[in-house]
C-alpha positions as CSV (number, residue, x, y, z in Angstrom):
1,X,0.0,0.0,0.0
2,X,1.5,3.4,-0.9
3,X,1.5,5.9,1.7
4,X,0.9,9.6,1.0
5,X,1.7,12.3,3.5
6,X,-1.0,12.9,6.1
7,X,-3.3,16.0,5.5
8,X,-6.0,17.1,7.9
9,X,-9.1,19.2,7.5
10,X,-11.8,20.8,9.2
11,X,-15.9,20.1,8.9
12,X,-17.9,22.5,10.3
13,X,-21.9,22.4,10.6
14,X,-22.0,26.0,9.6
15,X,-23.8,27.2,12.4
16,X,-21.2,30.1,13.4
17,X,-22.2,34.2,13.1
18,X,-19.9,35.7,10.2
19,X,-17.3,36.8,12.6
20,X,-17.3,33.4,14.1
21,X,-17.0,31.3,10.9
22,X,-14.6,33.7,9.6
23,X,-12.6,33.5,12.7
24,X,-12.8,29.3,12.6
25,X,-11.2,29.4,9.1
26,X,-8.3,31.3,10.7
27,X,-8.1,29.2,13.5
28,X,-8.1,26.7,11.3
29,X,-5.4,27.8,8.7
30,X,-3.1,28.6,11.9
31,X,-3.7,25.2,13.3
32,X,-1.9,23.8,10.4
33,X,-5.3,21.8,9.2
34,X,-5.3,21.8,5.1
35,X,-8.8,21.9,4.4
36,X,-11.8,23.2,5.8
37,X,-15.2,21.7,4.7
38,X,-19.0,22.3,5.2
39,X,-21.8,20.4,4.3
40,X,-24.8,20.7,2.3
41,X,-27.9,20.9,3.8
42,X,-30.6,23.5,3.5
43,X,-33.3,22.6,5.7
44,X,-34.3,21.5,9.3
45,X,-34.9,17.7,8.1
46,X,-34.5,14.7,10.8
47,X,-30.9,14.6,11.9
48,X,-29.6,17.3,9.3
49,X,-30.8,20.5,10.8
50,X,-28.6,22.7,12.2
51,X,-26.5,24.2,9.4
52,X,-27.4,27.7,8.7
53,X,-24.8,28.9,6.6
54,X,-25.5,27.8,2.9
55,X,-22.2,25.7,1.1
56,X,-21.2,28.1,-1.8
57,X,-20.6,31.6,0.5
58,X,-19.4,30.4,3.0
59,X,-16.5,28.2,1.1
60,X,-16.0,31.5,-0.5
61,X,-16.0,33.5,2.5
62,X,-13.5,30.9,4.1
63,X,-11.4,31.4,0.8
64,X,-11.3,35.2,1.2
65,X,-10.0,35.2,4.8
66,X,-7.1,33.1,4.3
67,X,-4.1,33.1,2.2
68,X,-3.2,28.8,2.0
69,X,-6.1,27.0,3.7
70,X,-8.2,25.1,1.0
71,X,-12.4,25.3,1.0
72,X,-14.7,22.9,0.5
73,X,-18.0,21.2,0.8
74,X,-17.9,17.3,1.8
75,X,-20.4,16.9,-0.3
76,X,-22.7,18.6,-2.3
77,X,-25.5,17.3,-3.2
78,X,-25.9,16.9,-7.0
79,X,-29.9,16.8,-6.7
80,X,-29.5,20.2,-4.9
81,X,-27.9,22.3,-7.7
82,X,-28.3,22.6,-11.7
83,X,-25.3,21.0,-12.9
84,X,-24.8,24.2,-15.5
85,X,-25.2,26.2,-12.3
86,X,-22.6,24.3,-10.0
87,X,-20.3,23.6,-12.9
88,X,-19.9,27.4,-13.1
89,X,-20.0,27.9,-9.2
90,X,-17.0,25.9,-9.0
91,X,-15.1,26.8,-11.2
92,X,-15.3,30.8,-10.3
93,X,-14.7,29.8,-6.8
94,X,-11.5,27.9,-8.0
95,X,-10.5,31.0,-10.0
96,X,-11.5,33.4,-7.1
97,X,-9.8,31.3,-4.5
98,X,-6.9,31.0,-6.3
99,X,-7.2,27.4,-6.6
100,X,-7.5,26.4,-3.1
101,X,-11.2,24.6,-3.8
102,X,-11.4,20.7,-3.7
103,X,-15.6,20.0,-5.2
104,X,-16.7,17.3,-3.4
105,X,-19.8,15.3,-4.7
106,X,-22.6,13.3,-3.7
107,X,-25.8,11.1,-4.7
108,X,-27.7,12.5,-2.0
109,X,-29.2,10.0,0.7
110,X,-30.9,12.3,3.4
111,X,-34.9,11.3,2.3
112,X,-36.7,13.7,4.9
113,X,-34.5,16.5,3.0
114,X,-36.0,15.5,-0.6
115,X,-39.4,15.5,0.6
116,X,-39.0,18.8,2.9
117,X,-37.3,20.9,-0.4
118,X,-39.8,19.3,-2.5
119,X,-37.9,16.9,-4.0
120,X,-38.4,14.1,-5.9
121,X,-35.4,11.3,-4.6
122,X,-34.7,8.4,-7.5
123,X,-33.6,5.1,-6.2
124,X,-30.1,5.0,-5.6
125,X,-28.5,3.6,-9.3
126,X,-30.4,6.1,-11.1
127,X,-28.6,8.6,-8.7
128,X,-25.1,6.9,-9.1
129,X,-25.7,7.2,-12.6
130,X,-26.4,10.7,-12.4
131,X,-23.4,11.9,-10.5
132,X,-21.5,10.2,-13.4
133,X,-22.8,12.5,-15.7
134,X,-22.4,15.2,-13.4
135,X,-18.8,14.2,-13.1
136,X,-18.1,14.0,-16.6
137,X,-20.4,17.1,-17.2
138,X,-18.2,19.5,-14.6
139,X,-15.4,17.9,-15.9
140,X,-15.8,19.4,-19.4
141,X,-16.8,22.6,-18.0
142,X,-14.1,22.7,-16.4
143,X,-11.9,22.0,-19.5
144,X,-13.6,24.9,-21.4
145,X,-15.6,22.6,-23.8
146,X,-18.4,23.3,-25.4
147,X,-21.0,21.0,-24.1
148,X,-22.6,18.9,-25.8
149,X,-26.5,17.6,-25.9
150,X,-27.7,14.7,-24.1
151,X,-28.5,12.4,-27.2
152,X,-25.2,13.1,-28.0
153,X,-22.9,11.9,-25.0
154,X,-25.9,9.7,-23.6
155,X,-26.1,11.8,-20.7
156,X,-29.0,12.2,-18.5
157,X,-27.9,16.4,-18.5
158,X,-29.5,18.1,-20.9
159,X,-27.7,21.4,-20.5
160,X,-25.7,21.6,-23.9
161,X,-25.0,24.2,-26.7
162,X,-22.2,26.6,-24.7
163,X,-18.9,27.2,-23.3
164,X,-17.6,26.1,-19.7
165,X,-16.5,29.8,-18.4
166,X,-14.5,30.9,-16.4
167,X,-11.6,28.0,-16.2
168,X,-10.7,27.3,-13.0
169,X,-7.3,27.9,-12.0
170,X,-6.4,24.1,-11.0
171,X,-4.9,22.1,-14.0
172,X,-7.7,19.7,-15.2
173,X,-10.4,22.1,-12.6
174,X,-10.4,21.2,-8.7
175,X,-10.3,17.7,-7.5
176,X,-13.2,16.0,-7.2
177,X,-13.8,14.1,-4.1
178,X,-16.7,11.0,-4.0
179,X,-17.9,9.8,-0.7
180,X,-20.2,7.0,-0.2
181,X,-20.0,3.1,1.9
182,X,-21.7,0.9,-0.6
183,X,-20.2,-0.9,-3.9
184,X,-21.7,1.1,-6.7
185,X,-20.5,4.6,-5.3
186,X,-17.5,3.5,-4.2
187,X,-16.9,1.7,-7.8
188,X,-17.6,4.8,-9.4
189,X,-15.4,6.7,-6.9
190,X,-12.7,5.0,-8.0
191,X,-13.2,5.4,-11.5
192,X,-13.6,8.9,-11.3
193,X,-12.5,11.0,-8.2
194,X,-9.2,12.4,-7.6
195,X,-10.3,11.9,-3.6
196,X,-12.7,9.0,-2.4
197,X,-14.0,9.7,0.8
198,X,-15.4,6.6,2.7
199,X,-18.5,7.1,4.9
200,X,-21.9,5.0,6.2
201,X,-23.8,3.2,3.3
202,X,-26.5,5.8,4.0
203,X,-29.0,3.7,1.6
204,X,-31.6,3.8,4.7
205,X,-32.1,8.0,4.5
206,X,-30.6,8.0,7.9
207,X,-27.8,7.5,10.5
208,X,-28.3,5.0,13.0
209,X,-26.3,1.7,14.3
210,X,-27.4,0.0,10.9
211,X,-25.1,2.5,9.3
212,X,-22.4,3.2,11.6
213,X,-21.9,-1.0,11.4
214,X,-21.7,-0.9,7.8
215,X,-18.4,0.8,8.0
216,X,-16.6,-0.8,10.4
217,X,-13.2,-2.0,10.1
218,X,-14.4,-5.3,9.3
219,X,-15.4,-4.4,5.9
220,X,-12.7,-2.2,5.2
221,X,-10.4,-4.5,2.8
222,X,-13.5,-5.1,0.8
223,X,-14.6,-1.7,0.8
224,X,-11.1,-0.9,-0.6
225,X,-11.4,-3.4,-3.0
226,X,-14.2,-1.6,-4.4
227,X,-12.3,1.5,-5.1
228,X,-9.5,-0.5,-6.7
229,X,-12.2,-2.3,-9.2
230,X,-13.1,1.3,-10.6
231,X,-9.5,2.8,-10.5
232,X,-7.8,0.2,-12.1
233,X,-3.9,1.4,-12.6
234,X,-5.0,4.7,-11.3
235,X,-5.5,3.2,-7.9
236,X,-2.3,4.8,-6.4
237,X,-2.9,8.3,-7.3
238,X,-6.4,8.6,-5.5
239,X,-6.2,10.3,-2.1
240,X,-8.5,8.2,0.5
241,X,-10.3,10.2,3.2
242,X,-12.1,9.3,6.4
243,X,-14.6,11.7,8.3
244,X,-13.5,11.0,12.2
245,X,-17.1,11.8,13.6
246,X,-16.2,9.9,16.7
247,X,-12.9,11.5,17.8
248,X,-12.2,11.9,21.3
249,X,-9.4,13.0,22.3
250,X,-8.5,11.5,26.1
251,X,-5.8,12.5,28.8
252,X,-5.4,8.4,29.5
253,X,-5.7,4.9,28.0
254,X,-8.5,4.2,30.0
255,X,-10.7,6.8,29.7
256,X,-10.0,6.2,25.9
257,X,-10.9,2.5,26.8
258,X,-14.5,3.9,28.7
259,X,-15.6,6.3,25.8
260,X,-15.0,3.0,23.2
261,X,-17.1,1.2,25.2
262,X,-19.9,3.7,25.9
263,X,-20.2,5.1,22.2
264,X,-19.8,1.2,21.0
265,X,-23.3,1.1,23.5
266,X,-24.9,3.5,21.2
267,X,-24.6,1.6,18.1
268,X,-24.4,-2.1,19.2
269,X,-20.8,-2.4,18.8
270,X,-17.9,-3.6,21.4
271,X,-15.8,-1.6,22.5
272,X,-13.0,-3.2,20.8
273,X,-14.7,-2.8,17.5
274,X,-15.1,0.9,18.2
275,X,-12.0,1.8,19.0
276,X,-11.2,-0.1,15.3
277,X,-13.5,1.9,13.5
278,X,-12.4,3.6,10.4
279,X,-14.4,6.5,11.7
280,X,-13.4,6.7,15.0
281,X,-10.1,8.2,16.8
282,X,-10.8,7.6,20.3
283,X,-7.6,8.0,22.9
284,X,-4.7,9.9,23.6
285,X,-2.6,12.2,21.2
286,X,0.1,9.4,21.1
287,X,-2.6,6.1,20.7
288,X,-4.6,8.1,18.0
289,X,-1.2,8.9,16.3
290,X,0.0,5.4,16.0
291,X,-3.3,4.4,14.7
292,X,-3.1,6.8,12.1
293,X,0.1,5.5,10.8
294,X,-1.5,1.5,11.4
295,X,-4.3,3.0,9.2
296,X,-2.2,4.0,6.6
297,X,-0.2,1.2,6.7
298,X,-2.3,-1.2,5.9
299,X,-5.5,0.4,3.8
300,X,-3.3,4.0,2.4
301,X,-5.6,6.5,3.9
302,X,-3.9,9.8,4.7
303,X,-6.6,12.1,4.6
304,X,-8.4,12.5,8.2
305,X,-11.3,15.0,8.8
306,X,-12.3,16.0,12.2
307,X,-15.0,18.2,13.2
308,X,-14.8,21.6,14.5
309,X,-15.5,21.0,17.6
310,X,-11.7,18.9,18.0
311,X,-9.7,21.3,16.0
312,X,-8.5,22.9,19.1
313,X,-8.1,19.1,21.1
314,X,-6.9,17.6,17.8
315,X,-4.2,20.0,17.1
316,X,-1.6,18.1,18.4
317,X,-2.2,15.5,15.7
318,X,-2.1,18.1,13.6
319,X,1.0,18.9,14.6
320,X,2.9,15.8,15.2
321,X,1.6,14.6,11.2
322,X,0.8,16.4,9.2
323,X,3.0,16.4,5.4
324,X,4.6,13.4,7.2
């Protein structure tokens, strides 16, 4: 397994006033983290609510407050946004940003969401099969193509008959990162993203132990597996990312142990298997270091994402490994 240096980011619900999401960029950016991404919700649907800040301005705000950290949404929602609209969105945020933007895309999977914007939400292959074309579409916007119609490429887009303006600064447009848990997006992640981004299989329109077991680090080498059947030779030049949502810092090995065994509670896992969870860093500064590197070692992922609420407890980490 090759083994990329470690880069950190920031995910923030976007709940902050101006000054205080301004404010967490810098923090962030001084803290040595690489990235800082939001989400992409827009209303108060079952466990989503809370993010008040819409994606776009606020990655551009983020952008215009600092001089190296890179913005981004983990993910946006392709149902969410013409993809004419967001083609050009990202690439004037690349060019704006000075190409510090990484687009990070999604089938969607939050149902209450659909039905609260109004929202009709296809099965999930006809969604996979639309972020392909979405892919492909930004992808030639990016390139400064004109685009084609639909019965031409065999699309399901049927934006077509101009020019992809303004080109982003980034050489081939920003990288696109895929995130998903179960074989079809993860496929496709491979085949396409520049950074695949393993999460829940979300197929159920919500979190609960169902998910969070679908990702554990008894599936791991398979999931893996699925990214290399898309990539093929270009296996070794994807980035792979984890979101730790379960990272808890602790002052000792045993109140590391007791937090593994109380959040294992919540989702009917041991605490041994929580503790092993891709998406988990529960422990001290030197256990959660090692099991980076373990991480790395044996599935290549080097790219960690922690919420905002660790960036101050995480920093260490930060620290100790990051560019290593």
């Amino acid at each position: 397994m090759s083994s990329k240096p470690f880069r950190f980011a920031i995910q923030s619900a976007a709940t902050a006033s101006g000054a205080e999401w301004r404010e967490l960029a810098k923090r962030a950016e001084g803290t040595g983290y690489n990235t800082l991404y939001v989400a992409d919700h827009y209303v108060d649907a079952a466990s989503n609510g809370g993010q008040v800040l819409a994606a776009f301005p606020a990655m551009a705000t983020a952008a215009a407050v600092t001089d190296t950290l890179r913005v981004g949404a983990r993910v946006l929602c392709i149902d969410y946004h013409h993809p004419a609209v967001l083609a050009k969105q990202a690439a004037t945020l690349d060019l704006l940003s000075d190409g510090r933007f990484d687009l990070g895309l999604g089938a969607g999977w939050v149902s209450s969401e659909y039905e609260a914007m109004g929202l009709a939400m296809d099965t999930a292959p006809v969604r996979i099969a639309r972020l392909a074309d979405t892919v492909d579409f930004v992808r030639r916007f990016f390139a400064g193509e004109t685009l084609e119609a639909a019965e031409q490429t065999g699309s399901s887009i049927t934006a077509a008959g101009f020019k992809g303006q303004p080109l982003p600064v980034q050489a081939g447009g920003p990288p696109i990162m895929i995130g998903g848990g179960a074989r079809k997006v993860l496929t496709l992640a491979g085949r396409v993203a520049d950074i695949v981004s393993f999460n829940f299989d979300n197929r159920a329109g919500v979190v609960g132990p169902a998910s969070v077991q679908s990702a554990a680090a008894s599936v791991m080498e398979q999931r893996i597996s699925w990214v290399r059947e898309g990539a093929g030779d270009r296996f070794d030049s994807i980035e792979l990312e984890v979101g730790a949502y379960f990272t808890v810092v602790t002052p000792d090995t045993a109140s590391g142990a007791a937090t593994a065994e109380k959040m294992g509670g919540m989702f009917g896992m041991s605490a041994d298997d929580m503790a092993a969870h891709p998406n988990a860093l529960i422990g001290t500064a030197d256990e959660i270091c090692d099991r980076l590197v373990e991480r790395r070692e044996r599935y290549g992922i080097s790219f960690v994402t922690v919420s905002d609420r660790n960036l101050e407890a995480f920093a260490p980490i930060v620290a100790r490994l990051a560019n290593t």
